[in-house]
N, CA, C and O atoms as a GROMACS GRO file, in nm:
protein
  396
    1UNK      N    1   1.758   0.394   5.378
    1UNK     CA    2   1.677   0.282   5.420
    1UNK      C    3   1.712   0.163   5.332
    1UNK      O    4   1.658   0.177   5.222
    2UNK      N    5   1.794   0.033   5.341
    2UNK     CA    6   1.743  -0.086   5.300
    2UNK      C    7   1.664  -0.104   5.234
    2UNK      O    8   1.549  -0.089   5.277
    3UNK      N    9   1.691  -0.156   5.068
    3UNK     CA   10   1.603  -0.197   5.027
    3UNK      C   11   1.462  -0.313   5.043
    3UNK      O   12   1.349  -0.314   4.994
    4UNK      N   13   1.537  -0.406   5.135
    4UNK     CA   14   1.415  -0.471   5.153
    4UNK      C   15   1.299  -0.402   5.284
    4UNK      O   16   1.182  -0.442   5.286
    5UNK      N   17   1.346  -0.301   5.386
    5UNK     CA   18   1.298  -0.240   5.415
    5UNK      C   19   1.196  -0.132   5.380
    5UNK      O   20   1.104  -0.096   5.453
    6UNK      N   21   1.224  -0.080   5.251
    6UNK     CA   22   1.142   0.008   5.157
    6UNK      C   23   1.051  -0.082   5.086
    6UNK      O   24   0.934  -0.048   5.072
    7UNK      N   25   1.093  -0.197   5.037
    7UNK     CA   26   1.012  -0.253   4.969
    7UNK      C   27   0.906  -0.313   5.060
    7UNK      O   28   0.801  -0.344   5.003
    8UNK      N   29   0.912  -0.329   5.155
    8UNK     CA   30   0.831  -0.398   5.276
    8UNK      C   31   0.685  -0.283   5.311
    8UNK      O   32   0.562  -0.291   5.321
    9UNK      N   33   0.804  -0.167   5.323
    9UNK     CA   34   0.677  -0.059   5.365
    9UNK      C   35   0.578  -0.006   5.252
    9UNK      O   36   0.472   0.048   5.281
   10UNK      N   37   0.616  -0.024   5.132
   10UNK     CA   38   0.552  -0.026   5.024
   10UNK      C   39   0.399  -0.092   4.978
   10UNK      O   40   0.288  -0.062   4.935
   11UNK      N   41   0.497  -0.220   5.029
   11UNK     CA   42   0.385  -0.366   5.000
   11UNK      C   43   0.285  -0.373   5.088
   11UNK      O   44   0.168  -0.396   5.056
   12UNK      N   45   0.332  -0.352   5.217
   12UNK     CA   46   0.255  -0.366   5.328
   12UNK      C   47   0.132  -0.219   5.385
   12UNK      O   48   0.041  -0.215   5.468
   13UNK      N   49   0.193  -0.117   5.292
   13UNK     CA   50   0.094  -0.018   5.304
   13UNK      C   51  -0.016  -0.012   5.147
   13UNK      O   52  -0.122   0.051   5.145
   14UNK      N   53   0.018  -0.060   5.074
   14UNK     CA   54  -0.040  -0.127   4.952
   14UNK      C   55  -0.163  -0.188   4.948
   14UNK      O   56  -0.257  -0.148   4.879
   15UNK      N   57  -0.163  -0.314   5.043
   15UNK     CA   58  -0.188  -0.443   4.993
   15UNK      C   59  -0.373  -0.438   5.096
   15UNK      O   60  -0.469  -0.503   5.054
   16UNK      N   61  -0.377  -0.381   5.178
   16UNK     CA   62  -0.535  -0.332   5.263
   16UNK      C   63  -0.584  -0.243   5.151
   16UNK      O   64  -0.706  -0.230   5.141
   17UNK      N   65  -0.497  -0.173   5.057
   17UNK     CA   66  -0.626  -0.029   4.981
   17UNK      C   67  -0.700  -0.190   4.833
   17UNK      O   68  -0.791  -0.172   4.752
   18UNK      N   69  -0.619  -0.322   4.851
   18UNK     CA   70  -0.658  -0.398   4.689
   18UNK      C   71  -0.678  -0.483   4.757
   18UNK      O   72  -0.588  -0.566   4.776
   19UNK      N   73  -0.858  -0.501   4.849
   19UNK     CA   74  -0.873  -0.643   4.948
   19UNK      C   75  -0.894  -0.761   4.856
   19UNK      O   76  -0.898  -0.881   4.883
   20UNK      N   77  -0.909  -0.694   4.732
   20UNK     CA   78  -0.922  -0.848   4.616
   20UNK      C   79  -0.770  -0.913   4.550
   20UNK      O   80  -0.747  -1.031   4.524
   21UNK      N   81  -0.690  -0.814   4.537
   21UNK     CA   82  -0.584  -0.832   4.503
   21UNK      C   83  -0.501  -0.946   4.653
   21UNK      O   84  -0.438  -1.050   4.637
   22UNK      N   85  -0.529  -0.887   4.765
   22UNK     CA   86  -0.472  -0.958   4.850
   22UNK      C   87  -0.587  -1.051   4.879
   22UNK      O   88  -0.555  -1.080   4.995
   23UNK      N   89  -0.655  -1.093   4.865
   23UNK     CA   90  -0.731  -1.223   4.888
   23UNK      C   91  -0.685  -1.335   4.758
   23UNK      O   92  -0.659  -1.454   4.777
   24UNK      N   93  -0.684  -1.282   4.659
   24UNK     CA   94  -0.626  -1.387   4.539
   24UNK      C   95  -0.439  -1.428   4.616
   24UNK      O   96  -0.390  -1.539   4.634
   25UNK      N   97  -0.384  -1.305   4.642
   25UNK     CA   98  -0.287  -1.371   4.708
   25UNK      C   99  -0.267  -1.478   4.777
   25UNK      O  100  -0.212  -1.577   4.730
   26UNK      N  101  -0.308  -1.469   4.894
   26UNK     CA  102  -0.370  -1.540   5.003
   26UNK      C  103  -0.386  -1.704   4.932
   26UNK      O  104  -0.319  -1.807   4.947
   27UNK      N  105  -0.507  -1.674   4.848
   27UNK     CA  106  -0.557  -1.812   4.755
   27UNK      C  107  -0.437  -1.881   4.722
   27UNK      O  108  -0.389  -1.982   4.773
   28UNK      N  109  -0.402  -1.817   4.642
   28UNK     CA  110  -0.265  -1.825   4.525
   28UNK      C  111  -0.106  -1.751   4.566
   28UNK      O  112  -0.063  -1.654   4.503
   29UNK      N  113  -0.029  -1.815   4.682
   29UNK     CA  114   0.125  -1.740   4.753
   29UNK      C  115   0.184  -1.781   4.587
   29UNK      O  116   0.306  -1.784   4.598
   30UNK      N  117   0.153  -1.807   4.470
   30UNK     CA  118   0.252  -1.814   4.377
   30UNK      C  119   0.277  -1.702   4.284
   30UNK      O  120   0.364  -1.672   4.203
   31UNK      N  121   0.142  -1.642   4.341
   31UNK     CA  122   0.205  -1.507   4.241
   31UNK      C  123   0.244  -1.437   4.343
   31UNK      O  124   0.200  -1.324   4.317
   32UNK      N  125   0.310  -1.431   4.464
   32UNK     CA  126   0.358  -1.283   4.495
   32UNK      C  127   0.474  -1.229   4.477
   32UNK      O  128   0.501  -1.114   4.512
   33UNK      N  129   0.572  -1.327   4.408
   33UNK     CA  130   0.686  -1.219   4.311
   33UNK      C  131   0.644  -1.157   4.227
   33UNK      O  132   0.678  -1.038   4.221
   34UNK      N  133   0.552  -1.212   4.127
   34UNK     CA  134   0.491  -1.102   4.062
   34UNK      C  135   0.443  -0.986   4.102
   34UNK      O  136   0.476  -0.869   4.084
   35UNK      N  137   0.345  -1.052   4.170
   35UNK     CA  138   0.262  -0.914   4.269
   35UNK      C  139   0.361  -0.839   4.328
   35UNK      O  140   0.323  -0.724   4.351
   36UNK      N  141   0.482  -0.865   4.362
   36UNK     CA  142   0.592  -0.781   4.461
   36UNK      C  143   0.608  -0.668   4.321
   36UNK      O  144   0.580  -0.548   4.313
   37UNK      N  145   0.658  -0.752   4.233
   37UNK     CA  146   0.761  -0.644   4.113
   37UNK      C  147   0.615  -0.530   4.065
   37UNK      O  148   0.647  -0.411   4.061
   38UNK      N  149   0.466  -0.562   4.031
   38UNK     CA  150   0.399  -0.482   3.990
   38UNK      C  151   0.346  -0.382   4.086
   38UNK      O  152   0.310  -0.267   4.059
   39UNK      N  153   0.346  -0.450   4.221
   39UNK     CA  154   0.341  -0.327   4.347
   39UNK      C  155   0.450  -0.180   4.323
   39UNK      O  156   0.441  -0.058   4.320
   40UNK      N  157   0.542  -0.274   4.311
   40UNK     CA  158   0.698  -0.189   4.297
   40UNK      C  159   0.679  -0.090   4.184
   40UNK      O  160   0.696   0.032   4.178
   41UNK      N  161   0.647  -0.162   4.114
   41UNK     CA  162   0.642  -0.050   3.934
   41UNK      C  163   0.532   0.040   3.996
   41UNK      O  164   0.565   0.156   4.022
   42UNK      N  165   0.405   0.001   4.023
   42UNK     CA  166   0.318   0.088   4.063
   42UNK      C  167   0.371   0.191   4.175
   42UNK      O  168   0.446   0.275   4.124
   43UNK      N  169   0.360   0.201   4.254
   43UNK     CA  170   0.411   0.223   4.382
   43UNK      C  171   0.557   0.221   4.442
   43UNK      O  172   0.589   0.169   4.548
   44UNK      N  173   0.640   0.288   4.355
   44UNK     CA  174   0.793   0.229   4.405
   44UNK      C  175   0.817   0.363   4.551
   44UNK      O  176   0.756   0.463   4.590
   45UNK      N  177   0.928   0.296   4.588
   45UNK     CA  178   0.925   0.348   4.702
   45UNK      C  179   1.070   0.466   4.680
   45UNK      O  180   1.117   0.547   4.759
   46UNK      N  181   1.108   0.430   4.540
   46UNK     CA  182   1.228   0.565   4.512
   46UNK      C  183   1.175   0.696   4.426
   46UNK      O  184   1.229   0.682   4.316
   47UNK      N  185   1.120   0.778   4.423
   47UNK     CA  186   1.089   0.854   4.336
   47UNK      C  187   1.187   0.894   4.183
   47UNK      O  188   1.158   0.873   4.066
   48UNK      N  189   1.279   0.942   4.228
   48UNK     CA  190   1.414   0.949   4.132
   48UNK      C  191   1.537   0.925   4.204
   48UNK      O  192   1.562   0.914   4.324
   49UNK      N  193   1.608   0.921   4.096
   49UNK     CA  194   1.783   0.924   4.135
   49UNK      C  195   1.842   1.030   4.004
   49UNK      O  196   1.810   1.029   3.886
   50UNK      N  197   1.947   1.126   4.082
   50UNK     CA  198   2.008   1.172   4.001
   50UNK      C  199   2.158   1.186   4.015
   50UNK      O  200   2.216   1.207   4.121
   51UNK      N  201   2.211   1.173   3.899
   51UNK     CA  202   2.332   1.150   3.833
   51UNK      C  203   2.356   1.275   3.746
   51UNK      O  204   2.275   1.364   3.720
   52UNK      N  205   2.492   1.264   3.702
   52UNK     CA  206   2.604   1.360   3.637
   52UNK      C  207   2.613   1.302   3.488
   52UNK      O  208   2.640   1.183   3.471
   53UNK      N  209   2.591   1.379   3.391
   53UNK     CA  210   2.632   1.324   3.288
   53UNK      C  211   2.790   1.285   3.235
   53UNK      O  212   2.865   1.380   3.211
   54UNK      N  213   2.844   1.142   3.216
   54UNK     CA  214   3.000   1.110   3.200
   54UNK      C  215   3.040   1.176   3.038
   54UNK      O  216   3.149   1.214   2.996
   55UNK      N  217   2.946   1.172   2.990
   55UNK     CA  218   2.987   1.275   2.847
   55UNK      C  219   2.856   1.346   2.790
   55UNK      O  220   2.739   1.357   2.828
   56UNK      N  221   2.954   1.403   2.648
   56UNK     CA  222   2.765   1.456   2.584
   56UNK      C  223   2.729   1.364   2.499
   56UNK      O  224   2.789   1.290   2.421
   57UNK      N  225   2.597   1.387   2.533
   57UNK     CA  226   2.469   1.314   2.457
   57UNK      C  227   2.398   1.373   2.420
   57UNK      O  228   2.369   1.485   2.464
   58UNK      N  229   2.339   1.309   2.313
   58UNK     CA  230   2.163   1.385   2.247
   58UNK      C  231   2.065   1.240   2.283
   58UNK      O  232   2.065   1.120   2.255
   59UNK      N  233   1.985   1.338   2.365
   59UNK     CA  234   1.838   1.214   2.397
   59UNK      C  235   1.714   1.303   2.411
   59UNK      O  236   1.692   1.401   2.482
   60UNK      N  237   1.659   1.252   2.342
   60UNK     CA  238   1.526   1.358   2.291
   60UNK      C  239   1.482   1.470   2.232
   60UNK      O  240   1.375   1.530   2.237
   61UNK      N  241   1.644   1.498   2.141
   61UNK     CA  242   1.675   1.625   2.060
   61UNK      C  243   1.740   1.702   2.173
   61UNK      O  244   1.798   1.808   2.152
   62UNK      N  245   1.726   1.641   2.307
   62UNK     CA  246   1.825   1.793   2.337
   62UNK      C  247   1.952   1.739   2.373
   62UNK      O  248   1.962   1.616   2.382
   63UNK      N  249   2.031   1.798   2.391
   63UNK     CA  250   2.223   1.776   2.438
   63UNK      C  251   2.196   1.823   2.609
   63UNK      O  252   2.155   1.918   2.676
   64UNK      N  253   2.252   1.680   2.623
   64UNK     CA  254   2.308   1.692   2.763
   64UNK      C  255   2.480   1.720   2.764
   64UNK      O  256   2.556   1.648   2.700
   65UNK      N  257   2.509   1.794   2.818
   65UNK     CA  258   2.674   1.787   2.873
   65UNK      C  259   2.724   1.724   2.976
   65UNK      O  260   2.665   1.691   3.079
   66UNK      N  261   2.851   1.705   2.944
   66UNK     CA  262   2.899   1.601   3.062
   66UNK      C  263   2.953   1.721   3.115
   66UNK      O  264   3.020   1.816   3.072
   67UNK      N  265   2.879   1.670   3.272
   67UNK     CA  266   2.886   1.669   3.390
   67UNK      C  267   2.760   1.775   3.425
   67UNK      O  268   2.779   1.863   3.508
   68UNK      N  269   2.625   1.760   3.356
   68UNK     CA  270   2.525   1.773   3.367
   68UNK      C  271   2.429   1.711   3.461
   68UNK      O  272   2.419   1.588   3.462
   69UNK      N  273   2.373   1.768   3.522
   69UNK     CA  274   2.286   1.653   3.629
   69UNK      C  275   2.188   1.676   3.549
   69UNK      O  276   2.142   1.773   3.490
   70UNK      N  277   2.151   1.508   3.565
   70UNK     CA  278   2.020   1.470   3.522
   70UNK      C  279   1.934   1.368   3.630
   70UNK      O  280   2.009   1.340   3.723
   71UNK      N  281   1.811   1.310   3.645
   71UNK     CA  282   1.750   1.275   3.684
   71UNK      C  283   1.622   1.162   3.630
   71UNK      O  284   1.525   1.181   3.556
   72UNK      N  285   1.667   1.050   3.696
   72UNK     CA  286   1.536   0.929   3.651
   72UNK      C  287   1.458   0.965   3.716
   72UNK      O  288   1.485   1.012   3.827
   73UNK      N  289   1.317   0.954   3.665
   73UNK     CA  290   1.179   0.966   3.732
   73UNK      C  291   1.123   0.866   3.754
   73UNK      O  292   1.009   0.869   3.708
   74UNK      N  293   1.140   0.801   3.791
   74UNK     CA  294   1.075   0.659   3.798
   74UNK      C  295   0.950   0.637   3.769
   74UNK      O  296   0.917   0.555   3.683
   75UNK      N  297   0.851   0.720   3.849
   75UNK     CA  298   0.714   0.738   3.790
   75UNK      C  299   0.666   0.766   3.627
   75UNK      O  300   0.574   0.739   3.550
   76UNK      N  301   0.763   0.820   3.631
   76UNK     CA  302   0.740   0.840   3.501
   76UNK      C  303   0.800   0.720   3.382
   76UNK      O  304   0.800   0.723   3.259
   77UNK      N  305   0.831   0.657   3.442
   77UNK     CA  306   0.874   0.541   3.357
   77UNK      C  307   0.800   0.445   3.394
   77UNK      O  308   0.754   0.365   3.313
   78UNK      N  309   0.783   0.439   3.497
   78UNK     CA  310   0.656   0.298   3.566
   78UNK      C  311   0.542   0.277   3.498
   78UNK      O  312   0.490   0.171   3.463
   79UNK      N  313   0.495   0.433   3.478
   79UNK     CA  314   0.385   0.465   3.414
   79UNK      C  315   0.372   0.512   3.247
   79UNK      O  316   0.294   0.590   3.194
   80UNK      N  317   0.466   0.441   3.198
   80UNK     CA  318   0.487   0.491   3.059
   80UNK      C  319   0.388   0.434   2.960
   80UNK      O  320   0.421   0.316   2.946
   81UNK      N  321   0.294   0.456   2.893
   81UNK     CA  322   0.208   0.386   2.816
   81UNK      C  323   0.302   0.288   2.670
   81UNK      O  324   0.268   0.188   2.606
   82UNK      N  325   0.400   0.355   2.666
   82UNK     CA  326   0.476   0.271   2.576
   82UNK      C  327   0.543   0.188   2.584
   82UNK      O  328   0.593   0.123   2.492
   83UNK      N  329   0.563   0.169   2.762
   83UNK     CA  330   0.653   0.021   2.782
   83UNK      C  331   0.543  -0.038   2.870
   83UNK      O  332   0.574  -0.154   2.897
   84UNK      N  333   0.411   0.000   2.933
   84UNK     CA  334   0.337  -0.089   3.008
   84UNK      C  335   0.200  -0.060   2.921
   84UNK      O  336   0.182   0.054   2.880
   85UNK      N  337   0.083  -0.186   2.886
   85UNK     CA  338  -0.046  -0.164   2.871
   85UNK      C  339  -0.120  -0.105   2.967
   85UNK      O  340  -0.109  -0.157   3.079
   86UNK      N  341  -0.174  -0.034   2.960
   86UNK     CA  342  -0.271   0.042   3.071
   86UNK      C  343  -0.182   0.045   3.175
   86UNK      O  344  -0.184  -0.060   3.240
   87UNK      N  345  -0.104   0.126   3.213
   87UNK     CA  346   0.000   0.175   3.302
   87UNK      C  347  -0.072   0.190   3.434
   87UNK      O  348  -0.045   0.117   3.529
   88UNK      N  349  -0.146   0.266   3.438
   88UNK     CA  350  -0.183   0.291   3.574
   88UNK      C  351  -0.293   0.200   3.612
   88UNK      O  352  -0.388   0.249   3.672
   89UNK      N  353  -0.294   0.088   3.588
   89UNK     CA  354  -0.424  -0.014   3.643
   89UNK      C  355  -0.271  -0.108   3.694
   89UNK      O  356  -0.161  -0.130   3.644
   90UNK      N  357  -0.337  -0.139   3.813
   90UNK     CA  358  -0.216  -0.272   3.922
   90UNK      C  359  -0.247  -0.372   3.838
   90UNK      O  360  -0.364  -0.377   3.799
   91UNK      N  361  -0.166  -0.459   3.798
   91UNK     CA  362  -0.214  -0.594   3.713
   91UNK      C  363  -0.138  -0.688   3.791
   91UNK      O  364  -0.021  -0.687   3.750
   92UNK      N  365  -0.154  -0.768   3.884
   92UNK     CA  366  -0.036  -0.863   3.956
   92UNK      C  367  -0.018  -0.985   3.849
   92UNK      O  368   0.060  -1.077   3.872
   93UNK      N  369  -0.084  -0.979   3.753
   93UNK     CA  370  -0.041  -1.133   3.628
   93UNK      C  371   0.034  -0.973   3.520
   93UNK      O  372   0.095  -0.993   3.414
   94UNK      N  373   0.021  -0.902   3.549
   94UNK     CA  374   0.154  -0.845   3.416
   94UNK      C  375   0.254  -0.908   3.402
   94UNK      O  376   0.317  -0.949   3.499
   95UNK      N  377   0.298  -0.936   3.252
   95UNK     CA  378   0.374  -1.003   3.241
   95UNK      C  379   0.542  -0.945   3.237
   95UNK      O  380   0.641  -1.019   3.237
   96UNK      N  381   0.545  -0.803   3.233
   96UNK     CA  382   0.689  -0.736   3.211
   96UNK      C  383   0.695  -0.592   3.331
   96UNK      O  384   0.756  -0.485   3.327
   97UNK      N  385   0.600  -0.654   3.431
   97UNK     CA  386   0.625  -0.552   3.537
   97UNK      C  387   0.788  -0.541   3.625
   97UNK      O  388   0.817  -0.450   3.703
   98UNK      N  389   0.846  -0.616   3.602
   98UNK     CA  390   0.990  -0.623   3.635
   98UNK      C  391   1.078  -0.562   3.546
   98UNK      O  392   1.200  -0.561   3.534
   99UNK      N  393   0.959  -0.499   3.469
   99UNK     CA  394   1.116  -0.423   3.319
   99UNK      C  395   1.187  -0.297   3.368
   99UNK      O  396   1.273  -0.244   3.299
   0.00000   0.00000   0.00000
């Protein structure tokens, strides 16, 4: 699927469950890049991607080998308390929801 297609079905199945979030929209069309990227972090529409490791590594004490599959979680990074404040609250003024 197209990314702007995924991102569409995302937003648009989103945006009726936060009638306050989309009424400030509405008010204010200047935040909805923001609001797009913190929908996205919240709610992304890829769960993971996985890849082969190109060599070995140590990440998190353990050794990966190359040509190891590994896997991003996205959720699990969206929701990381160490790269977002209160992770799981939608904030459409976050300021590093695009990280």
């Amino acid at each position: 699927m197209p990314k702007i297609h995924s991102n569409f079905l995302v937003l648009s199945g989103c945006l009726p469950k936060f009638p306050k979030i989309r009424a400030e929209l509405v008010a204010n069309p200047a935040l909805i890049p923001g609001a797009e990227q913190e929908l996205l972090r919240c709610f992304s529409p890829v769960f993971h991607m996985a890849r082969s490791a190109t060599c070995d590594v140590e990440l998190g004490g353990k050794t990966i080998k190359q040509g190891d599959r590994v896997a991003l979680l996205y959720g699990a990074e969206n929701h990381d308390p160490e790269g977002f404040e209160n992770p799981h609250l939608l904030d459409i003024h976050r300021e590093n929801a695009s990280k």
